[in-house]
C-alpha positions as CSV (number, residue, x, y, z in Angstrom):
1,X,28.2,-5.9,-69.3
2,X,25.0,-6.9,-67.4
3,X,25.3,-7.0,-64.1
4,X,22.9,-8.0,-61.8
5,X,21.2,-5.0,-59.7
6,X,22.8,-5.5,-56.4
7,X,26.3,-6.1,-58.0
8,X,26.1,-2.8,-59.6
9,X,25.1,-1.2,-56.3
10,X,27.8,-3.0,-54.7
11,X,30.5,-1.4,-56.9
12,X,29.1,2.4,-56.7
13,X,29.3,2.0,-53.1
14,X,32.7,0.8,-53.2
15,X,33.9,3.7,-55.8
16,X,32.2,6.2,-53.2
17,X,33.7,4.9,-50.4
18,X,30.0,4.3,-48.6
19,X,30.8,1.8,-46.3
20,X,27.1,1.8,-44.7
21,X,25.7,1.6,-48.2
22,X,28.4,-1.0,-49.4
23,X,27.1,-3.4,-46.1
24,X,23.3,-2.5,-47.5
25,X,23.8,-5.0,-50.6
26,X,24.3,-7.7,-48.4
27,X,21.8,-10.5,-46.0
28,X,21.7,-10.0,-42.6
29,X,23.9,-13.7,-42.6
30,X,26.0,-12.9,-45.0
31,X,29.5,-13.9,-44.9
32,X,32.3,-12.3,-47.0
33,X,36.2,-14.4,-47.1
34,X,38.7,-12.2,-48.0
35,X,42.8,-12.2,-47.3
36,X,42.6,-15.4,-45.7
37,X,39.9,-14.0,-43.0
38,X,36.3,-14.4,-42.4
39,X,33.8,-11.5,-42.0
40,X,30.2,-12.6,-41.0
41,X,26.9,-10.2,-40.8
42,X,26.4,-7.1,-41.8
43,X,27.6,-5.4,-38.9
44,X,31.2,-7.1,-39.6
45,X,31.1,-7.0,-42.7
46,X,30.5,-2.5,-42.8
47,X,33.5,-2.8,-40.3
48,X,36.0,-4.6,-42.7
49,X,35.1,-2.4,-45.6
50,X,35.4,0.7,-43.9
51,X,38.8,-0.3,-42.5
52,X,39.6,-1.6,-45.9
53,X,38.2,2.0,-47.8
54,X,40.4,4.2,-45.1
55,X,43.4,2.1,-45.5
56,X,43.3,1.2,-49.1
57,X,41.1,3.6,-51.0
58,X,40.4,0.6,-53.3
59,X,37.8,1.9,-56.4
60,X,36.6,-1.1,-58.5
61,X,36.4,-1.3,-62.4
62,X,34.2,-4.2,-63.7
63,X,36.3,-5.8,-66.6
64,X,34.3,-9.6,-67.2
65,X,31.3,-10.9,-65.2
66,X,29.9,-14.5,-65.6
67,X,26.3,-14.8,-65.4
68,X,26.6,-18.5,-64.9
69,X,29.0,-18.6,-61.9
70,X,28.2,-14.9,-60.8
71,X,31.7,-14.3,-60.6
72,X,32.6,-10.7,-61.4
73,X,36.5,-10.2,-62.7
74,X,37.6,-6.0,-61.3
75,X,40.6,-4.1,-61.4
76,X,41.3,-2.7,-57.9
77,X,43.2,0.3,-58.3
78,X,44.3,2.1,-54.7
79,X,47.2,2.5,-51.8
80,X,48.2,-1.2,-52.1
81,X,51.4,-2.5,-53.4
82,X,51.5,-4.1,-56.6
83,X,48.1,-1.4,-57.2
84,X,46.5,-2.2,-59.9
85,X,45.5,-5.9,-59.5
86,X,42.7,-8.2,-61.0
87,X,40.2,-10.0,-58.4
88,X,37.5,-12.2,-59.0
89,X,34.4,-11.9,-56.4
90,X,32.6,-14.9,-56.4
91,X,28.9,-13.9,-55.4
92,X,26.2,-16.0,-53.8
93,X,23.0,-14.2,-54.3
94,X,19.5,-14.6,-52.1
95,X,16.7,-12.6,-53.0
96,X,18.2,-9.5,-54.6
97,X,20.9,-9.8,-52.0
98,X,24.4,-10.6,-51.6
99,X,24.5,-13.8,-49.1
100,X,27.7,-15.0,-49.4
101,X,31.2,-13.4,-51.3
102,X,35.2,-14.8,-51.3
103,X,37.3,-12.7,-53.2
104,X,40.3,-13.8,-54.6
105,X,43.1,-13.3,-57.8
């Protein structure tokens, strides 16, 4: 699967549970939608994940990703009920950089 530099980077920093590094892939505007809430900024956005990593321990397996839509398709496998589920992140991409993602199933 080819995915696109900062997408890749975005996923090892999930699996490694680098919160810092995992806010690094993204715009200084960036805005992420996820569960219904909105998480803008980098600064916010290293805050959600890190609550998210220490309550969740998500790790993310790439399964599909389409180049046309940059929508990657993961199974998130952690302390979650119904653990292991299929989300789709739905990138937009500025410069190398993730400006805008909404997750959803």
């Amino acid at each position: 699967m080819n995915l696109p530099k900062v997408i890749t980077e975005l996923v090892k920093t999930q699996n490694n549970f680098d919160s810092a590094a995992y806010a690094q892939c993204f715009t200084e505007t960036a805005v992420v939608f996820d569960e219904g809430k909105t998480h803008n900024g980098k600064a916010e956005i290293e805050q959600w994940i890190d609550k998210s990593n220490k309550e969740y321990k998500a790790t993310m397996e790439p399964i599909d990703y389409d180049e046309k839509e940059n929508i990657l398709s993961a199974k998130i496998s952690g302390s979650f009920p119904g653990s292991p589920i299929i989300l789709k992140f739905n990138f937009d991409i500025v410069d190398g950089k993730i400006q805008q993602l909404k997750v959803t199933e």
